[in-house]
C-alpha positions in Angstrom: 183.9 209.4 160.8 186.5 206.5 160.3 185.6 204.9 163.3 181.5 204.9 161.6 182.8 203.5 158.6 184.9 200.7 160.4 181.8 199.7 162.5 179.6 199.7 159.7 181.7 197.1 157.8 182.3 194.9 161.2 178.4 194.7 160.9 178.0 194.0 157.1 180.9 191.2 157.8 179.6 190.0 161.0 176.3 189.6 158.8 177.3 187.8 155.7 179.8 185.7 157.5 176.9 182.9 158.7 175.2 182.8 155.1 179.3 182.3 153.4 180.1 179.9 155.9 176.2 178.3 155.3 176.4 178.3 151.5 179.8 176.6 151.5 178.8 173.9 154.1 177.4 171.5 151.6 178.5 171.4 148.3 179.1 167.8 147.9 176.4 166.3 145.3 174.3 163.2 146.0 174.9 159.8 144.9 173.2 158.5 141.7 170.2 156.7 141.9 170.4 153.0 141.5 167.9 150.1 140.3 165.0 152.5 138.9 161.9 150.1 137.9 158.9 151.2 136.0 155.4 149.1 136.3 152.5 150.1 134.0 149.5 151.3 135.6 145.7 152.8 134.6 147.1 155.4 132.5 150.4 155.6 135.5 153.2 154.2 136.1 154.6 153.3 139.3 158.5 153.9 140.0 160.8 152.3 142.7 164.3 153.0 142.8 166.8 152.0 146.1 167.8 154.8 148.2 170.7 157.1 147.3 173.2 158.1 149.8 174.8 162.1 150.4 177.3 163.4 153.2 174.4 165.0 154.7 171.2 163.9 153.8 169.4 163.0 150.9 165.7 164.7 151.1 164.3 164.1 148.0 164.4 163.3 144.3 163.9 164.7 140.9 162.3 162.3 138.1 162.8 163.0 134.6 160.5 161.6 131.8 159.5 161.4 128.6 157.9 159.7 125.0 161.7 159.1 123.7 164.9 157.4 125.4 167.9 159.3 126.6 170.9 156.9 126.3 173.7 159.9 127.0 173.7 162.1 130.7 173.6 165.1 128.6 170.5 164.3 126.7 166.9 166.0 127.6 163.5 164.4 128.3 160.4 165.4 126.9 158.2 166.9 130.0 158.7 168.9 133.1 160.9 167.1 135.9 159.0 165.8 139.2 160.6 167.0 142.4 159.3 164.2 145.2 159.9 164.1 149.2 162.6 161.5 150.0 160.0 158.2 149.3 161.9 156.0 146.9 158.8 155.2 144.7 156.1 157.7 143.3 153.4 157.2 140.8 153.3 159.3 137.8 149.8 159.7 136.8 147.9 161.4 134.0 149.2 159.4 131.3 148.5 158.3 127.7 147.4 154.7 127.7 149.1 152.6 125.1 152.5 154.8 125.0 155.8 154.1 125.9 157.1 156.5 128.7 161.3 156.5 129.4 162.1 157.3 133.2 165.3 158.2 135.1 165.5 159.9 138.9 168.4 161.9 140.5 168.9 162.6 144.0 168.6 166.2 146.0 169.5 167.2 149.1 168.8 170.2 151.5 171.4 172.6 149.7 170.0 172.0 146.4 172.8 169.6 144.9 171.6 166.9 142.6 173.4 163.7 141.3 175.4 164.2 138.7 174.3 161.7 136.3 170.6 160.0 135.9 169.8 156.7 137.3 168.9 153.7 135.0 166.1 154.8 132.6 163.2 152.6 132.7 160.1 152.4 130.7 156.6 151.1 130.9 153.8 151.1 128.7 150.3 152.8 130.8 147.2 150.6 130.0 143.7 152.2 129.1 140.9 152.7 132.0 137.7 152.2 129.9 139.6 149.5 127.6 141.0 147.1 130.3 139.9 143.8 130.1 137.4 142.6 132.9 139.2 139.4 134.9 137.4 136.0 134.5 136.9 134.9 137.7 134.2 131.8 136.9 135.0 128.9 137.9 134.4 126.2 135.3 131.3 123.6 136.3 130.3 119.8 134.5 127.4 120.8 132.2 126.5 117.1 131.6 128.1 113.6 131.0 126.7 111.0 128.5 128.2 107.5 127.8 128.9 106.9 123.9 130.3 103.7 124.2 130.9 101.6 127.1 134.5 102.6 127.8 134.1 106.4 126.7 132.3 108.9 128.8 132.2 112.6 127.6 132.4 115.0 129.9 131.0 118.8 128.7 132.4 121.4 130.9 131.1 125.2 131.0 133.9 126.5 129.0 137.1 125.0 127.7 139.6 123.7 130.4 142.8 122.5 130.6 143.6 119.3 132.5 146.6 118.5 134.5 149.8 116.5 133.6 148.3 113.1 134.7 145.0 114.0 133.8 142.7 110.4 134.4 143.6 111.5 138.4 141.3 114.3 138.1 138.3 112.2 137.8 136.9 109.2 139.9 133.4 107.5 139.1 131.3 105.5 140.9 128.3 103.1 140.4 125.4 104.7 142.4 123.5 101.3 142.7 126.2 99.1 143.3 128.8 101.7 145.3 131.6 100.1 143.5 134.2 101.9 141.7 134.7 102.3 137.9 138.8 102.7 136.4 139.4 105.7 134.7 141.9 104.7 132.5 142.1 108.2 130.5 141.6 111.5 129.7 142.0 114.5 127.4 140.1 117.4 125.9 138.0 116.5 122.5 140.3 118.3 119.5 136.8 119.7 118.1 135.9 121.5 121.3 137.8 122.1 124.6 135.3 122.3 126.6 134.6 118.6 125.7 136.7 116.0 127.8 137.2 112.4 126.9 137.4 110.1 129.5 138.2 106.3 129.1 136.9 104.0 132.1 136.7 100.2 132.4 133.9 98.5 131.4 130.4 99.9 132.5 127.2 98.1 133.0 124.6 98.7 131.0 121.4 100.2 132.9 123.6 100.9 136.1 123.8 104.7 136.8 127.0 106.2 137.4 128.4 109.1 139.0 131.7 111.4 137.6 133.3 113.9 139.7 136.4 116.1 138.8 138.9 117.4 141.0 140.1 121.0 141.9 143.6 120.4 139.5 140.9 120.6 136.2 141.4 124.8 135.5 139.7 126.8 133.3 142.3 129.4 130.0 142.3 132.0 132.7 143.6 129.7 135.8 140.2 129.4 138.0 140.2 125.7 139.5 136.7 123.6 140.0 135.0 124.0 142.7 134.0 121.4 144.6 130.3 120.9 145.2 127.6 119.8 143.1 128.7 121.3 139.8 131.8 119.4 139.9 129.9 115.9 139.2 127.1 114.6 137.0 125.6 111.4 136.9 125.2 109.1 133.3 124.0 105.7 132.8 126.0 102.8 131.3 125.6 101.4 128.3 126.9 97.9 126.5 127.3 99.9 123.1 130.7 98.2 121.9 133.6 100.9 121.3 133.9 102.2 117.3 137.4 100.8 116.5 139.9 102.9 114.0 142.8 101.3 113.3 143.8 101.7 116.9 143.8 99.1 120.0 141.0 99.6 122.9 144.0 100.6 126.1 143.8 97.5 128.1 142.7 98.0 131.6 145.5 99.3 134.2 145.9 97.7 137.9 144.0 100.3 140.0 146.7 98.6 142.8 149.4 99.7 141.1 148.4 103.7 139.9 150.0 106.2 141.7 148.7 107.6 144.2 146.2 111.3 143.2 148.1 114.4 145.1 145.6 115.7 147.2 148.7 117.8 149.9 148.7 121.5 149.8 151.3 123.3 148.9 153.5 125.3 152.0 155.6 128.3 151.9 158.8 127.0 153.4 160.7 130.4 153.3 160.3 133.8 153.1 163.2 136.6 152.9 163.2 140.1 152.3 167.1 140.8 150.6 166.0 144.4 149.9 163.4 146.8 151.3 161.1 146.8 148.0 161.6 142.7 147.3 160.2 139.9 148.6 161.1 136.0 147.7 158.9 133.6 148.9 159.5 129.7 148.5 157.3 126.8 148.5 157.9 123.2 149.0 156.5 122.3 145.4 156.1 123.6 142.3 152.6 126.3 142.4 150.9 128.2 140.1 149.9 132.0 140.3 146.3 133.1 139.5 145.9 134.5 135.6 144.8 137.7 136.5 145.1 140.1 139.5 148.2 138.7 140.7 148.5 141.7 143.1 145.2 140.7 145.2 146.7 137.4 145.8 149.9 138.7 148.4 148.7 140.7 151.5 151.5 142.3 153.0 151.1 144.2 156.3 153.1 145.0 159.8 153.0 142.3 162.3 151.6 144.3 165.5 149.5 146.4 163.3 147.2 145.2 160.4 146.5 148.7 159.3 149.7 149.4 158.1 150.4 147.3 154.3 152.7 147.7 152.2 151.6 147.9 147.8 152.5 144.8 146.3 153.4 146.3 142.8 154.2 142.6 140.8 154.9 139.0 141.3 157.0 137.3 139.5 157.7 133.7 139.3 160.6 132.3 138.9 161.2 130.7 135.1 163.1 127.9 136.1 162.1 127.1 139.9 158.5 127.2 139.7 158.6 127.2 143.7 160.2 130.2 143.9 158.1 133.7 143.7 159.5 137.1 143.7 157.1 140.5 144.4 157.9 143.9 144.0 156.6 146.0 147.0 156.8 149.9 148.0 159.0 150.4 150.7 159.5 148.3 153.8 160.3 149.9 156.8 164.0 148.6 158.0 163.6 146.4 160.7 160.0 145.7 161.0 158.6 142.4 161.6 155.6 141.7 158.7 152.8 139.2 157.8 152.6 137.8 154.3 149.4 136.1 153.7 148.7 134.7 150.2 145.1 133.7 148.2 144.4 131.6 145.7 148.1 130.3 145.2 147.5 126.5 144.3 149.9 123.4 142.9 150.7 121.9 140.0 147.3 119.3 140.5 145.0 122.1 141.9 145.4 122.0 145.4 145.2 125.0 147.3 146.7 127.3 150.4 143.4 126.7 152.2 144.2 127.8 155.8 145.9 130.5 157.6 148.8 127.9 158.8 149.8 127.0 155.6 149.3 130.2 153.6 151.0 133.1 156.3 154.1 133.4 156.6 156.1 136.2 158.5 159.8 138.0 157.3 161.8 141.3 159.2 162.3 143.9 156.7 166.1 144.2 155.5 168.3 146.8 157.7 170.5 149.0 155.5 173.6 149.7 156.6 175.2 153.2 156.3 177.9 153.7 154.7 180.9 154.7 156.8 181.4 159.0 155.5 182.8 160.6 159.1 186.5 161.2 159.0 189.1 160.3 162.3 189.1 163.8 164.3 192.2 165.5 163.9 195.4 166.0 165.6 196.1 168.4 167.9 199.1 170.6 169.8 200.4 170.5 166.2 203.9 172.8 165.9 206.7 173.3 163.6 209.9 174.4 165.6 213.5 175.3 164.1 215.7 173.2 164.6 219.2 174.2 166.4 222.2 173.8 163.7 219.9 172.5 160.8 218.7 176.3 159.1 217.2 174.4 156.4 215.1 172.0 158.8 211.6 172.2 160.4 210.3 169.7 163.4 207.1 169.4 163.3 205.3 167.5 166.7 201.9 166.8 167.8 199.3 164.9 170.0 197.4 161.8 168.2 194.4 161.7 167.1 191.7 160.8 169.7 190.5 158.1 167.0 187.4 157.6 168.7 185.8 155.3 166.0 189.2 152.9 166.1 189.4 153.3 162.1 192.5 155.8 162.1 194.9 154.0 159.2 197.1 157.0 158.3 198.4 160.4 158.8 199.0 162.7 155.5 201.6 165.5 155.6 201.1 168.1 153.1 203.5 171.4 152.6 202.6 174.6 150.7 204.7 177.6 149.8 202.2 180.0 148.5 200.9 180.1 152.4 198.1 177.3 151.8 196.6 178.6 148.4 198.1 175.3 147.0 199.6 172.1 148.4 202.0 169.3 147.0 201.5 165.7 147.0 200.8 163.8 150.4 203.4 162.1 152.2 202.1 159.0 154.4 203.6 159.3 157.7 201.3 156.1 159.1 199.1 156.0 162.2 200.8 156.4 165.2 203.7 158.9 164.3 203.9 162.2 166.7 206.9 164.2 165.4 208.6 164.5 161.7 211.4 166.3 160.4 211.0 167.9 157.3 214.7 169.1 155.5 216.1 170.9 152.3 214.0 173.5 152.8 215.4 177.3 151.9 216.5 179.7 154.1 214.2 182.9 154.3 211.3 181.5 153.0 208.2 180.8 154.5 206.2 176.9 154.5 202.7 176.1 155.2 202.3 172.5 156.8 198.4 171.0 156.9 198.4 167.1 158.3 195.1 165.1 158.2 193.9 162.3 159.3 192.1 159.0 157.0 190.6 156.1 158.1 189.7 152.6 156.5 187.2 154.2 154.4 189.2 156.9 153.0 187.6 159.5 154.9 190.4 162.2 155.3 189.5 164.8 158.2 189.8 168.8 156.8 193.6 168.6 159.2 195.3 171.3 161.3 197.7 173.8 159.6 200.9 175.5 161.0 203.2 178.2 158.8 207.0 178.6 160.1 209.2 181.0 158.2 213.1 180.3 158.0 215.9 182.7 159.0 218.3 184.0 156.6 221.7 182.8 157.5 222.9 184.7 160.2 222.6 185.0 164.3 220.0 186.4 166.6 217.2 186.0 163.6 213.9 185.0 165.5 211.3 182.2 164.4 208.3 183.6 163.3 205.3 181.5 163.4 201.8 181.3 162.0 198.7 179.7 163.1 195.8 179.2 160.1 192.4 179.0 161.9 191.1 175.7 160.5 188.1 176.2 157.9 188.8 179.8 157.2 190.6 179.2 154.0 190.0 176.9 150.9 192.9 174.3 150.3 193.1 173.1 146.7 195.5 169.6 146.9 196.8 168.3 144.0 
């Protein structure tokens, strides 16, 4: 009946022992998340955070939310946490439009651990679906253009504009009968209306018909240039009417010789560099302008051997001081990768436009993240602790190195228990290449427990080989009696 019972219990141990050893094989907790960003969506937001690290493996992510700010670890968010797959951006959909939502993300990993603390909270603000503004995308076209005087032409436009810095370049008239060209010496938008444009010429000929055109740099509030074609001229005849003078002098008439020359050069992306795997900086050679609306459908982004495959350009932002320098926010880049950036409707500071695939694609390799170093040196081996003839109060320990097959092996640590390994004392450094040691002033009788690991550069300390040795009372013909731990069989706690 014994014999039953002591099966049995092999069985039941021979059982449990894979789910202990499988239970206490990963108890380390992620690291936190890092760089959470929140953009507002149709009643959404979309997240991006960077990737968190663990000793094993990170497999997803928990995301926390809510309608009120958690500044303290401890503190609760209103709604039920998201568990996501190991993507480092999610959209959270199926929210209120016009309310502020707070955000933070922790890390998981197979055995259930989480970070212990949240990420950076974020927030965003979700815009309505039905309420959303439509985008202007009409171009602004010369309704007409009448001479009041003749050194004044007013030009009416479709809707109001805005003109660029050197504004009397955006428009160039000519005499249809005569093919000669008439100075523009000015321009600027009527204070009345807007869409009303002033323009100051030399002296016209009265009964000669002339013809203004306007350039692409002549934009309309929302940022759509003139398109060139018919509606970007109109034709008006001349007139001898003398200017109305108010208590200001007619501008004399400039030097066309000597005006600078109109910029008609597009603008080229000169670099483009991907720092992270969800950011993007792309630089031009000039100062540009971004469309007013729908800045997202201006950047394409997709692998270089296959077209299929985009990445979500999530925001572009341009930079407040370098106005050549734009920034976008993208879901995640594969590492590596070689992509295509190809950009629409980017133009410079006089209107001119990217207008061909050479100047406006560009190509950038994804970022390669590097992984942080978390494998320890193996550990020593042969390791054995011998009395010592004539010393009863002395141990030698000796073993064989370390095979230190990564090269990073800085330091050996000696630890010594006497509660046989339930609890160690401090760590002595013994340094990387010492084999034996001699440990004294130890007491006779009494039994030591001796664990040395091994640490490299990045403080990765390897779980170490122990060895128990009791000493002889005083006296001759008393034997050594020694005692091999397994390794991983019992818990150390080190102080």
């Amino acid at each position: 009946m014994k014999n039953k019972i002591a099966l049995l219990t092999t069985l039941v141990l021979l059982m449990i022992a894979p789910i202990v050893r499988a239970a206490d094989a990963d108890v380390q907790v992620p690291g936190d998340v890092e760089n959470l960003e929140a953009f507002a969506g149709e009643e959404s937001v979309n997240l991006s955070w960077d990737m968190a690290a663990d000793n094993v493996l990170v497999t997803g992510y928990k995301i926390y939310y809510g309608i009120e700010s958690v500044s303290e670890d401890a503190g609760e968010y209103t709604f039920d946490p998201i568990e996501t797959d190991d993507d480092i951006s999610y959209e959270v959909t199926g929210l209120t439009a016009g309310v502020t939502y707070y955000f933070a993300v922790t890390a998981l990993d197979a055995a259930g651990n989480e970070s212990d603390y949240y990420s950076n909270e974020a927030a965003a603000t979700p815009v309505d679906i039905e309420e959303e503004e439509v985008a202007d995308t009409e171009a602004p076209y010369i309704v007409e253009a009448v001479a009041t005087d003749k050194m004044t032409v007013e030009v009416n436009f479709s809707e109001e504009v805005d003109l660029p810095t050197d504004a009397a370049s955006a428009f160039s008239i000519v005499g249809l009968e005569n093919d000669e060209e008439l100075d523009v010496l000015d321009a600027y938008t009527s204070d009345e209306n807007e869409s009303v444009v002033v323009v100051t010429t030399g002296t016209q000929e009265a009964g000669v018909s002339y013809m203004i055109t306007v350039n692409t740099s002549v934009t309309d509030k929302t940022g759509n240039s003139v398109v060139s074609g018919t509606i970007d001229s109109a034709v008006f005849d001349g007139t001898d009417a003398e200017p109305v003078i108010e208590d200001e002098e007619l501008p004399e008439e400039e030097d066309v010789s000597a005006k600078e020359e109109t910029d008609i050069e597009s603008p080229e992306i000169t670099d483009v560099e991907a720092e992270t795997l969800t950011e993007i900086i792309i630089g031009f050679n000039e100062n540009v302008m971004l469309p007013a609306e729908n800045l997202e459908t201006a950047f394409e982004v997709y692998l270089a051997d296959d077209e299929t495959v985009t990445l979500t350009v999530l925001s572009a932002i341009q930079d407040e001081v370098d106005l050549s320098k734009v920034v976008l926010a993208t879901s995640e880049q594969s590492p590596g990768e070689d992509y295509v950036l190809k950009l629409t409707g980017i133009t410079d500071l006089s209107g001119n436009e990217l207008v061909n695939d050479f100047d406006r694609t560009a190509s950038f390799t994804a970022a390669v993240i590097e992984i942080a170093d978390l494998i320890p040196p193996e550990d020593i081996t042969n390791f054995l602790a011998e009395l010592i003839d004539g010393l009863p109060t002395s141990v030698g320990l000796s073993w064989t190195a370390s095979i230190n097959t990564a090269g990073d092996l800085v330091d050996q640590l000696l630890y010594m228990s006497e509660d046989g390994g339930d609890n160690y004392g401090d760590a002595e450094s013994l340094g990387p290449d010492t084999t034996s040691y001699t440990v004294d002033g130890l007491t006779e009788g009494e039994t030591y427990t001796f664990m040395l690991t091994t640490v490299d550069e990045a403080g990765n300390e390897s779980i170490g080989v122990v060895k128990s040795v009791t000493l002889p009372q005083t006296g001759a013909g008393l034997g050594i009696v020694l005692i091999a731990t397994a390794l991983g069989t019992k818990l150390v706690t080190r102080k």
